[in-house]
C-alpha positions as CSV (number, residue, x, y, z in Angstrom):
1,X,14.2,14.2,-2.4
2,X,10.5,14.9,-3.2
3,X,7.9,12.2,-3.4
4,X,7.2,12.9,-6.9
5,X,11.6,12.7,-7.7
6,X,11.5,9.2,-5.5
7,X,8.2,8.1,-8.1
8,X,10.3,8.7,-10.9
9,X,13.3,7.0,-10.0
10,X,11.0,3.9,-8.6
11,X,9.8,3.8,-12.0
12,X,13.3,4.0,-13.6
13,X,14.3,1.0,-11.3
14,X,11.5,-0.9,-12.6
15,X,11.7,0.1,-15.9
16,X,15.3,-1.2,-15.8
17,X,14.0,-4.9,-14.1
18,X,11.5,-5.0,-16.8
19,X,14.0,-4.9,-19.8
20,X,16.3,-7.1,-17.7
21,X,13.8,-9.9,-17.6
22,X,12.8,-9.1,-21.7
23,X,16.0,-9.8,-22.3
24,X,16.6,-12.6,-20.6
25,X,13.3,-14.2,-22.1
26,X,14.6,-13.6,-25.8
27,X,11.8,-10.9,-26.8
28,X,12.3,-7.4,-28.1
29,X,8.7,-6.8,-27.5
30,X,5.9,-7.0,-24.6
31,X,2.8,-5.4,-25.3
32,X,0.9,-4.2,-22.1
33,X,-2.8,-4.2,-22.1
34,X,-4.0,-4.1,-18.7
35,X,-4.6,0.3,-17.4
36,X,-3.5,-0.8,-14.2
37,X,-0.2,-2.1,-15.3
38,X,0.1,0.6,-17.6
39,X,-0.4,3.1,-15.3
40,X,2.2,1.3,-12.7
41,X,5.1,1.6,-15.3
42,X,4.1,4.9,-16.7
43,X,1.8,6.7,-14.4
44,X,-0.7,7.4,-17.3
45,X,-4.3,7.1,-15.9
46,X,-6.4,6.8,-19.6
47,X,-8.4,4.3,-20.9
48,X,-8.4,2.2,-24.4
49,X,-4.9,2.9,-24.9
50,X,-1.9,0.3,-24.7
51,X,1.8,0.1,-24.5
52,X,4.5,-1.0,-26.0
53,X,7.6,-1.6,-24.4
54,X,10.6,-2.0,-26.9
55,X,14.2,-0.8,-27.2
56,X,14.3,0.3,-24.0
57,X,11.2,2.8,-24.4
58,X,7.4,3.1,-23.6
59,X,5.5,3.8,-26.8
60,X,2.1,4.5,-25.5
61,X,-0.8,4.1,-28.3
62,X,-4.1,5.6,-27.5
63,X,-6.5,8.0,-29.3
64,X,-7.1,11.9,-29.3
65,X,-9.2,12.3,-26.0
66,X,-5.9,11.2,-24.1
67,X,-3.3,12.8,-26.1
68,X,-2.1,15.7,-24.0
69,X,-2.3,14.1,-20.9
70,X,0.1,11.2,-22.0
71,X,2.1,13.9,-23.6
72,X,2.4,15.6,-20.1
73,X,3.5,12.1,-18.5
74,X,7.1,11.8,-17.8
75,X,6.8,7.9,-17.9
76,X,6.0,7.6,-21.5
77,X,9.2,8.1,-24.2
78,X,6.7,8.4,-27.4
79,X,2.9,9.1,-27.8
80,X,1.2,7.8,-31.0
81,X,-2.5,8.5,-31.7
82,X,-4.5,5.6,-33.1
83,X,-6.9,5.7,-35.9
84,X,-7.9,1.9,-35.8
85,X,-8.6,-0.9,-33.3
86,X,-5.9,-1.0,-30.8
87,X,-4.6,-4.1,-31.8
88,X,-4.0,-3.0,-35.2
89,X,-2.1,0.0,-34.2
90,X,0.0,-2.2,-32.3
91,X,0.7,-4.6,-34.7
92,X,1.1,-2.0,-37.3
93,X,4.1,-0.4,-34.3
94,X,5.6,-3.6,-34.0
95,X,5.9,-4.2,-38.0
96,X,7.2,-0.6,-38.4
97,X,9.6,-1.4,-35.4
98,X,10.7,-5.0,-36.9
99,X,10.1,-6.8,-33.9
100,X,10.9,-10.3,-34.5
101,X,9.3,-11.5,-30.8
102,X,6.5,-9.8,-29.2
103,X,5.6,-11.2,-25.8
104,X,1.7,-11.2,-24.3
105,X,-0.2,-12.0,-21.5
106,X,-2.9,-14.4,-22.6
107,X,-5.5,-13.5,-20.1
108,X,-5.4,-9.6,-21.1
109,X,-6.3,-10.1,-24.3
110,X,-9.2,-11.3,-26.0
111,X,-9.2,-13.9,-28.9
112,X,-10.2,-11.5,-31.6
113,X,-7.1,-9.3,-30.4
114,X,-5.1,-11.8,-30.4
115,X,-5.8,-13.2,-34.5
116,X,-5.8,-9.6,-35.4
117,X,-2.1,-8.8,-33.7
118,X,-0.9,-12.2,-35.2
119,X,-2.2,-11.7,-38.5
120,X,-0.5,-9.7,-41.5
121,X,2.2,-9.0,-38.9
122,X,5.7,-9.3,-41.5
123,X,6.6,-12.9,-39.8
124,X,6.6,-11.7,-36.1
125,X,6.8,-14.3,-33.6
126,X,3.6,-13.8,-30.9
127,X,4.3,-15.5,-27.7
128,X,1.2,-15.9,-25.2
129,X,2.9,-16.0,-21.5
130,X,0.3,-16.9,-18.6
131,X,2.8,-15.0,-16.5
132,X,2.7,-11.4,-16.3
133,X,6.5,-9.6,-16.0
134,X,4.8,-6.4,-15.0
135,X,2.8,-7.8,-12.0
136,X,5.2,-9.7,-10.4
137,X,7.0,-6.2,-9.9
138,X,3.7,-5.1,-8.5
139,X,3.3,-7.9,-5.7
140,X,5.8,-6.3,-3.5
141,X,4.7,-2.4,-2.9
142,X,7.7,0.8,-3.0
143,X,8.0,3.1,-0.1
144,X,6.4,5.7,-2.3
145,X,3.2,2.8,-2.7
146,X,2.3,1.8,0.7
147,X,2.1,6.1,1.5
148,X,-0.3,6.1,-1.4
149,X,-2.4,2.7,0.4
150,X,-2.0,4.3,3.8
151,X,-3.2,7.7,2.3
152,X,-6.4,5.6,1.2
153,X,-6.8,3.3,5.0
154,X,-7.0,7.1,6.6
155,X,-9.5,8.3,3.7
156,X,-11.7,5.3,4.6
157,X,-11.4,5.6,8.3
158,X,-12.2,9.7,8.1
159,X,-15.1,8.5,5.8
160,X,-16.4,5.6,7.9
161,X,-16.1,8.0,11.2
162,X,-18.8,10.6,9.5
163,X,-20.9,7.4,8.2
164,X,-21.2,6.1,12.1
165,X,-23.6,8.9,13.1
166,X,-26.1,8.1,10.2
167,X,-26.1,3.7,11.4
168,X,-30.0,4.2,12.8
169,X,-33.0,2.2,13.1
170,X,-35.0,2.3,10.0
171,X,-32.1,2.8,7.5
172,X,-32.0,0.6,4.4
173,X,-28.5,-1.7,3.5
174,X,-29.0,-0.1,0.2
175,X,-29.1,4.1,1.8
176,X,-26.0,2.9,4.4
177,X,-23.7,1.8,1.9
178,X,-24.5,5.2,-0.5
179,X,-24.2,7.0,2.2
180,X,-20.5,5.8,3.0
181,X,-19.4,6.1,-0.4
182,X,-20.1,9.9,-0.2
183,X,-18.7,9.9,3.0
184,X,-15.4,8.9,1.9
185,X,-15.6,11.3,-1.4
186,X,-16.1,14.1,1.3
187,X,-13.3,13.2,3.1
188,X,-11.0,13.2,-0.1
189,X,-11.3,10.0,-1.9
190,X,-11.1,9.7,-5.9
191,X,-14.1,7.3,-5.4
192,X,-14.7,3.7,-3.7
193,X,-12.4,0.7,-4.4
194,X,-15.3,-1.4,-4.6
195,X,-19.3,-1.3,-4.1
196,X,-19.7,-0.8,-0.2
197,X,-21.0,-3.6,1.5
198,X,-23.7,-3.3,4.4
199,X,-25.3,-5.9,5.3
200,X,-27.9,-6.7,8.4
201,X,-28.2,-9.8,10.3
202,X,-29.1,-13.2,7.9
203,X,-27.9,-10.9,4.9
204,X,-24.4,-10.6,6.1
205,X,-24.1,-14.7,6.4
206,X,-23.2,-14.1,2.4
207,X,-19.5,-12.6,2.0
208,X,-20.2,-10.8,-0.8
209,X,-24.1,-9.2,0.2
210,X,-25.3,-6.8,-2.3
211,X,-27.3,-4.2,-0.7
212,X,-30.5,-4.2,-0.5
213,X,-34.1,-2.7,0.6
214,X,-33.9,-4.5,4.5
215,X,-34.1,-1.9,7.4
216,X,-31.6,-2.0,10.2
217,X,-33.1,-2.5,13.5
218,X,-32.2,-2.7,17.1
219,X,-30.8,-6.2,17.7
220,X,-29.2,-6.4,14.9
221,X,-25.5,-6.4,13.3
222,X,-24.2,-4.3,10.7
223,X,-21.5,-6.4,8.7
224,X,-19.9,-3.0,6.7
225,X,-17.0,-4.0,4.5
226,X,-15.9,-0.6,2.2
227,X,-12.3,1.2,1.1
228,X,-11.4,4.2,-0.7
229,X,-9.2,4.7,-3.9
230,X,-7.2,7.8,-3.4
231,X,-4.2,8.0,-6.0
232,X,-5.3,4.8,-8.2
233,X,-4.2,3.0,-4.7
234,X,-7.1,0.9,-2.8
235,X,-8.0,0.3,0.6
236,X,-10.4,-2.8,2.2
237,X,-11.6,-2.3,5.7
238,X,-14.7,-4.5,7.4
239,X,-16.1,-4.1,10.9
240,X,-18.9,-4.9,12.6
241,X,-21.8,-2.2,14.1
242,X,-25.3,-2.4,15.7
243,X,-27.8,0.2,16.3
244,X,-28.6,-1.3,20.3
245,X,-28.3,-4.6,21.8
246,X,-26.1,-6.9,20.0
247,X,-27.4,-10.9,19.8
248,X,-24.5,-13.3,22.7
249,X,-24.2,-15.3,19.2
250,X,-22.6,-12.6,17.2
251,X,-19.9,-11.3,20.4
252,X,-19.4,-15.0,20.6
253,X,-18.4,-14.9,16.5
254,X,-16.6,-12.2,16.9
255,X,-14.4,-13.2,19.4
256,X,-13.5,-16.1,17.5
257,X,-12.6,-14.3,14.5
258,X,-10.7,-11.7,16.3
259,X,-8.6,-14.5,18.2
260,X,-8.3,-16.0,14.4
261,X,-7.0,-12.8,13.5
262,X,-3.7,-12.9,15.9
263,X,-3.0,-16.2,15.3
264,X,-2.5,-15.5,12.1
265,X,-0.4,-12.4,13.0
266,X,1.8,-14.4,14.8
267,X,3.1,-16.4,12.1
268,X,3.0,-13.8,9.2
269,X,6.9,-12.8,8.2
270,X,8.7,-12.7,5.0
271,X,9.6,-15.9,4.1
272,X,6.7,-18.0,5.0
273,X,4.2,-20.3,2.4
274,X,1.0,-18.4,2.1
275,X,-1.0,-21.1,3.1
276,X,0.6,-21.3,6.1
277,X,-1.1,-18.0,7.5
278,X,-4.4,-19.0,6.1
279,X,-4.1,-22.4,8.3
280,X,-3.0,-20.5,11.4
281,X,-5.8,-18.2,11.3
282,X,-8.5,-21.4,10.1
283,X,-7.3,-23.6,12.5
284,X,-9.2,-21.6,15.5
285,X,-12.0,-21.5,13.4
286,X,-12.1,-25.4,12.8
287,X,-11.4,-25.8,16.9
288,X,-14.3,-23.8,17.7
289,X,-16.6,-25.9,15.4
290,X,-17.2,-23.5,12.6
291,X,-14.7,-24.9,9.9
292,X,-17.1,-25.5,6.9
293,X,-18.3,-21.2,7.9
294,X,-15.4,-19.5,6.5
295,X,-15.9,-19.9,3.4
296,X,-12.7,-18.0,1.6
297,X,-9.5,-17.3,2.0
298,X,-7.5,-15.4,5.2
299,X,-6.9,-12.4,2.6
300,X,-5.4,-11.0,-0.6
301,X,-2.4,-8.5,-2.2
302,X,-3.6,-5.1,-2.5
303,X,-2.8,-1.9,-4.1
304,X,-3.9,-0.4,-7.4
305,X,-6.5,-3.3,-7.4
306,X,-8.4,-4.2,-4.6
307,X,-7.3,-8.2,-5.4
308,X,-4.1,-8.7,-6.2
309,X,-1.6,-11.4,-6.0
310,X,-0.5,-13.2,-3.5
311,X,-3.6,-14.8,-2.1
312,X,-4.1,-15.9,1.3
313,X,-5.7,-19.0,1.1
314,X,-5.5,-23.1,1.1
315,X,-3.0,-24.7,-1.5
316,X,-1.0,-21.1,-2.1
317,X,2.5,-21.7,-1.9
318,X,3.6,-18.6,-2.8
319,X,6.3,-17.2,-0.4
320,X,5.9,-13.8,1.2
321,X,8.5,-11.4,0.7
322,X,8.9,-7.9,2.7
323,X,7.1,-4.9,0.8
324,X,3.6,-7.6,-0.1
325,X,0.6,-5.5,1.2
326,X,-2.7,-7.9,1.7
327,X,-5.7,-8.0,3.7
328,X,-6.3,-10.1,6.8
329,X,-10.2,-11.1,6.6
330,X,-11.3,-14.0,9.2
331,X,-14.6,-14.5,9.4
332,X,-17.5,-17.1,10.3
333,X,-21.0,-17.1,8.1
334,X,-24.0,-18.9,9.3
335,X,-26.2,-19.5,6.9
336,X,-29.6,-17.6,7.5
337,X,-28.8,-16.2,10.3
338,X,-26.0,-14.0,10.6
339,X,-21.8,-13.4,9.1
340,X,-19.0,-11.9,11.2
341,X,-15.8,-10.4,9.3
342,X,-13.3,-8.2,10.6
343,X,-10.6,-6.8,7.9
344,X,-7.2,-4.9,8.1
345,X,-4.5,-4.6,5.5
346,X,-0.7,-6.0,6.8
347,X,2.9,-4.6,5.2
348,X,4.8,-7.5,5.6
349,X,8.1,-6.2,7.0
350,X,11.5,-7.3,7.0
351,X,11.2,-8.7,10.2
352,X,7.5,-9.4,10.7
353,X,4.6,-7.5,9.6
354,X,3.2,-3.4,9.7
355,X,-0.7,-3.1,10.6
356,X,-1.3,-0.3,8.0
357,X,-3.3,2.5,9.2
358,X,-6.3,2.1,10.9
359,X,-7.2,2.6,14.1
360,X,-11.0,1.2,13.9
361,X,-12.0,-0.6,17.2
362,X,-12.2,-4.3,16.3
363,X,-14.4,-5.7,20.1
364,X,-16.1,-5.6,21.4
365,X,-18.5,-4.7,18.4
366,X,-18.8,-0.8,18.4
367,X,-22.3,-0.1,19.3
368,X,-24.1,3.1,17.6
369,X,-26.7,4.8,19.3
């Protein structure tokens, strides 16, 4: 069977689950706002449009610059082209429909959508739900999924491997991370998942640097954290580089974070509390005195976004369950003077874990001359 023929039938499954759970919940309506869970039940790609699901069809609402390509999607039962807001065309659907109980997710929508989807709406019960049906089929990734995120860790690593050569003395945080972002559209990405990071010495003590105007010079560490999209599916890679000479304190950091790292590994499995990774992994921090320095969580789902549930972190009691894709991100930031990370993505597995994709060296820090 193709890859396109197993899509389609994923698809089906979940198209089946979802009207399962609708059911079960009493509604005859959930109206989907969000492109990326659009795109997961339907494999449309557009913007400003929305979905209907009801009757056991996809009515897809969007406007005339999306038309033929939803028409041309085999996810989508019924196209209608909208001449007013978007909540007005759906309301207008689900009075034309009869819906007696539309179902929607409160944080998708904003409040003016909400009053005008509630209003002049022939009696129709609106029911905000904080949980959203459609992305707790998305925490656990299909076979035909984690190709599409491996696809993107290789398209990052093929990327990143041109980008080494241009990691020289007198290069800006601000050219580097450009640079990679072409990199990775030359070796066949869609775009980045995110805003490369690169970030030199002091700069990288801040997980989330923006680039900036500082030159990289020998001595110093290169904290790059980038991923591709390829297929609407995301990768999230970080390693660390330096142009010479590499400071004792940053090895020493490194090493810390990396032995972090398999702790962590060692406990990961379907079937464990998510905080109980994150501890495993923090706990080597906190023995080797630099607790109060990693400042987030172990890591995070991934797939068509670059955060997803479940989280990594303190207090998440979510359990993990085979097919969850997430990043593994230790890492130790002192403040003003330097930040070590080093990032994979982990398949949980039915009997452990899959390290997906790359082969990047993680120590000693590769050193670019």
């Amino acid at each position: 069977m193709t890859e396109k023929n197993n899509n389609g039938k994923e698809k089906h499954h979940v198209k089946q689950k979802l009207f399962a759970a609708m059911e079960k919940e009493g509604t005859d309506g959930y109206w989907i706002v969000k492109p990326e869970n659009i795109r997961y039940l339907t494999g449309f790609r557009g913007n400003d449009s929305t979905l209907l699901a009801t009757g056991g069809r996809y009515i897809l609402l969007t406007d005339r610059r999306y038309g033929e390509e939803a028409q041309n999607e085999g996810g989508i039962d019924e196209v209608l082209l909208r001449d007013t807001s978007m909540a007005v065309a759906a309301r207008d659907l689900c009075k034309k429909k009869g819906l007696k109980n539309l179902c929607i997710v409160a944080r998708h929508v904003t409040c003016a959508d909400y009053k005008d989807i509630s209003e002049k709406n022939g009696g129709m019960k609106v029911s905000l739900r904080n949980a959203c049906l459609v992305e707790s089929f998305r925490r656990r990734k299909s076979a035909c999924e984690i190709e599409c995120i491996k696809r993107a860790i290789k398209t990052a690593d093929d990327g990143f491997s041109r980008f080494k050569k241009h990691v020289k003395s007198g290069r800006s945080e601000r050219w580097l991370a450009r640079r990679l972002e072409w990199e990775m559209c030359r070796a066949g990405a869609d775009g980045a998942a995110f805003d490369a990071i690169c970030a030199i010495s002091e700069n990288a003590s801040s997980p989330h640097a923006r680039p900036s105007e500082l030159e990289l010079k020998k001595g110093d560490s290169l904290l790059v954290d980038w991923g591709a999209r390829v297929n609407g599916y995301m990768s999230d890679i970080t390693r660390m580089l330096a142009p010479g000479n590499i400071p004792d304190k940053t090895t020493e950091l490194a090493e810390i974070v990396l032995s972090a790292r398999l702790a962590a590994l060692d406990v990961i499995k379907p079937g464990i509390e998510a905080w109980k990774v994150d501890a495993a992994a923090r706990n080597v921090i906190e023995d080797a005195g630099y607790g109060e320095c990693f400042s987030h969580g172990l890591g995070h789902g991934i797939g068509l976004e670059v955060h997803e549930a479940p989280h990594l972190a303190p207090g998440q009691r979510d359990i993990l369950e085979a097919g969850m894709v997430m990043t593994f991100e230790p890492a130790i930031y002192l403040t003003g003077r330097c930040g070590v990370r080093i990032e994979d993505m982990v398949c949980i597995t039915l009997d452990g874990y899959e390290i997906l994709g790359s082969e990047l060296p993680h120590s000693p820090i590769p050193h670019i001359s």
